[in-house]
FILONU-693075 format. One record per residue (C-alpha): residue number from 1; x, y, z. Coordinates in nm, 4 decimals. Example, Ala and Ser with C-alpha at 12.3 -4.5 7.8 and 13.67 -1.06 7.14 Angstrom:
# FILONU-693075
+-----+----------+----------+----------+
:   i :        X :        Y :        Z :
+-----+----------+----------+----------+
:   1 :   1.2300 :  -0.4500 :   0.7800 :
:   2 :   1.3670 :  -0.1060 :   0.7140 :
+-----+----------+----------+----------+
END
This chain:
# FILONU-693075
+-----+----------+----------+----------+
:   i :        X :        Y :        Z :
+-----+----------+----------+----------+
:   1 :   1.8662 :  -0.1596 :  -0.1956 :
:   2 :   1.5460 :  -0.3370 :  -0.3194 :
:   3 :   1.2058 :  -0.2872 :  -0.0903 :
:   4 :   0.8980 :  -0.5406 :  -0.1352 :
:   5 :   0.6053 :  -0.3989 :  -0.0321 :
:   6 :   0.3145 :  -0.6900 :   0.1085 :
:   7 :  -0.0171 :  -0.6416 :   0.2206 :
:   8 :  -0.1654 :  -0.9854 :   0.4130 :
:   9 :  -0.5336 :  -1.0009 :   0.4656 :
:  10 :  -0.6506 :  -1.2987 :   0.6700 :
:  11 :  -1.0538 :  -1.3436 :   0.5795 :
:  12 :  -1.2927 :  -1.4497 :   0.8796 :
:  13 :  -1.4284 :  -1.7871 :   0.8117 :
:  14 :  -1.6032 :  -1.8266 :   0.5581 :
:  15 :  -1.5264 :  -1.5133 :   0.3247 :
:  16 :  -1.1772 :  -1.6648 :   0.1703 :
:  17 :  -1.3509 :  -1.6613 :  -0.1871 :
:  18 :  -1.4485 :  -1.2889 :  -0.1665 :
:  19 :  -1.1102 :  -1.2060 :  -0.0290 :
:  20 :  -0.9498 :  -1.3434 :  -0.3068 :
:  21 :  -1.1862 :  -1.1636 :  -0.5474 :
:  22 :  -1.1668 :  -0.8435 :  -0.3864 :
:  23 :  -0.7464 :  -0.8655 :  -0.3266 :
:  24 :  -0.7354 :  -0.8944 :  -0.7343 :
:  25 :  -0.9301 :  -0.6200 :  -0.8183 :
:  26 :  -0.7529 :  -0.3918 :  -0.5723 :
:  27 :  -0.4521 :  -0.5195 :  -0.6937 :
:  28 :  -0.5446 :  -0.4520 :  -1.0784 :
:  29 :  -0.7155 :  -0.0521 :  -0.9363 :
:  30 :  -0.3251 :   0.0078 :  -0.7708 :
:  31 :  -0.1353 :  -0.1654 :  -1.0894 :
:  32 :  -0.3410 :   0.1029 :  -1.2838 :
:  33 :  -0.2996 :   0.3724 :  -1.0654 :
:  34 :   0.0074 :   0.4133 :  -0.9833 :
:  35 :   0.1316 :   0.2638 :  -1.2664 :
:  36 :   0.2871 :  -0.0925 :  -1.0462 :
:  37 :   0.3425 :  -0.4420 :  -1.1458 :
:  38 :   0.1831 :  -0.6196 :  -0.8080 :
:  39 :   0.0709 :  -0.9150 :  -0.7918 :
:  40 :  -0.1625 :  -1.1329 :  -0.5456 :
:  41 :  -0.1200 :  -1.4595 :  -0.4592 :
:  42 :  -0.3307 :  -1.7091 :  -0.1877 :
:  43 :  -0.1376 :  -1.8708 :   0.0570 :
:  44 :  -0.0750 :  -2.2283 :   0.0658 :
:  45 :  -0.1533 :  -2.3696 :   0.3924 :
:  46 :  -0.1724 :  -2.1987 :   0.7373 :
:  47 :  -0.4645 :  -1.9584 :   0.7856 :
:  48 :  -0.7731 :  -2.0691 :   0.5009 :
:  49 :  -0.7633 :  -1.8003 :   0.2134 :
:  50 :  -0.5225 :  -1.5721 :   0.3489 :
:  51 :  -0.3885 :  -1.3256 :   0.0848 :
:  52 :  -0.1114 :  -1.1103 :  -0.0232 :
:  53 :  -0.0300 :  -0.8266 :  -0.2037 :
:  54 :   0.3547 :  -0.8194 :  -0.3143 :
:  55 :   0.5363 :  -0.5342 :  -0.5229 :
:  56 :   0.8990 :  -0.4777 :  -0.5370 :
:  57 :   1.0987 :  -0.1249 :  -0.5397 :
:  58 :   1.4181 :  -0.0250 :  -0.6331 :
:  59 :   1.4613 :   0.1824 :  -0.2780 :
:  60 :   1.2710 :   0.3000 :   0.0374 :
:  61 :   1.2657 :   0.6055 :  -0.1712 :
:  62 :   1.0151 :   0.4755 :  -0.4139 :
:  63 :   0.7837 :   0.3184 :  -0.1861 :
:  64 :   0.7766 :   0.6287 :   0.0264 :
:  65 :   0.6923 :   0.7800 :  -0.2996 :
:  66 :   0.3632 :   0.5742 :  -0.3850 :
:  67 :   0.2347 :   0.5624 :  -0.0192 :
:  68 :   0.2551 :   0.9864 :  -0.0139 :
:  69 :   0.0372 :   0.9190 :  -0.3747 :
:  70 :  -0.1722 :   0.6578 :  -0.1895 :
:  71 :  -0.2963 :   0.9482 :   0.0578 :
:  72 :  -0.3550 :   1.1711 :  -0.2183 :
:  73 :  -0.8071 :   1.1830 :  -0.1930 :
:  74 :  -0.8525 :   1.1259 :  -0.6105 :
:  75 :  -0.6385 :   0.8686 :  -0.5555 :
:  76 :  -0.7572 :   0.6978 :  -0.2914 :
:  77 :  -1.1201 :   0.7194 :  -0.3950 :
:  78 :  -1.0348 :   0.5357 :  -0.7199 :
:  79 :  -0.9596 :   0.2101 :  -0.5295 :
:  80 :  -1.1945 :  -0.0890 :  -0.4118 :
:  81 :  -1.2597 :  -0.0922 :  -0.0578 :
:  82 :  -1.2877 :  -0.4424 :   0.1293 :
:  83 :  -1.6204 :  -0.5833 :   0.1981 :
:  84 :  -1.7425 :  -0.5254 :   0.4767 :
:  85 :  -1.6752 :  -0.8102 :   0.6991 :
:  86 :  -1.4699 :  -0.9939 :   0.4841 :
:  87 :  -1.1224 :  -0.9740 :   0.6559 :
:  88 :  -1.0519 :  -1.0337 :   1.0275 :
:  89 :  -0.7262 :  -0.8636 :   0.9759 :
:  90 :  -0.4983 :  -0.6315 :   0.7002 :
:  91 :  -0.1007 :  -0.5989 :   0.8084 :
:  92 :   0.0976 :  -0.4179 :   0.5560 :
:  93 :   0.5137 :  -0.5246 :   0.5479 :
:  94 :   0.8565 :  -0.3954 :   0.3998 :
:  95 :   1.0898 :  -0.6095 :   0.3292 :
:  96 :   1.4426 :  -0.5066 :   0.3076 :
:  97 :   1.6330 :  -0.6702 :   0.0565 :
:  98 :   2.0055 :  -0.8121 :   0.2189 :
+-----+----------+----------+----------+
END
């Protein structure tokens, strides 16, 4: 059963071109991390500069896999953290392939 993984920030008004800069190069820190294929993209239309984060898994199994190496400290401290003030929100998905 394939799992996508997204992570939406909405930027405050404003900040949509530093969200976009700093959702690539967390994107490229996790791709080279963990070893993922990710990818961002900038939504087109509703909220201004809104981004995502999308990666796909083979099974629940392998997503629960990177977050446990997400909360791993040498991990974690090897990735970008957001601007401050730059996002008004973060939500992170799963999507359950039918």
């Amino acid at each position: 059963m394939t799992v996508m993984f997204s992570r939406i920030g909405t930027p405050h008004a404003g900040h949509q071109q530093a969200a976009m800069v700093y959702a690539k190069q967390r994107c490229e820190a996790v791709n080279k991390v963990f070893a993922l294929h990710a990818h961002v993209y900038a939504r087109f239309g509703g909220p201004a500069g809104q981004v995502v984060m999308l990666e796909t898994f083979e099974n629940m199994a392998a997503l629960e896999k990177l977050k446990l190496a997400s909360m791993d400290p040498a991990n974690h401290a090897k990735l970008p953290v957001a601007p401050e003030g730059v996002f008004q929100s973060v939500e992170e998905h799963i999507w359950i392939e039918l």
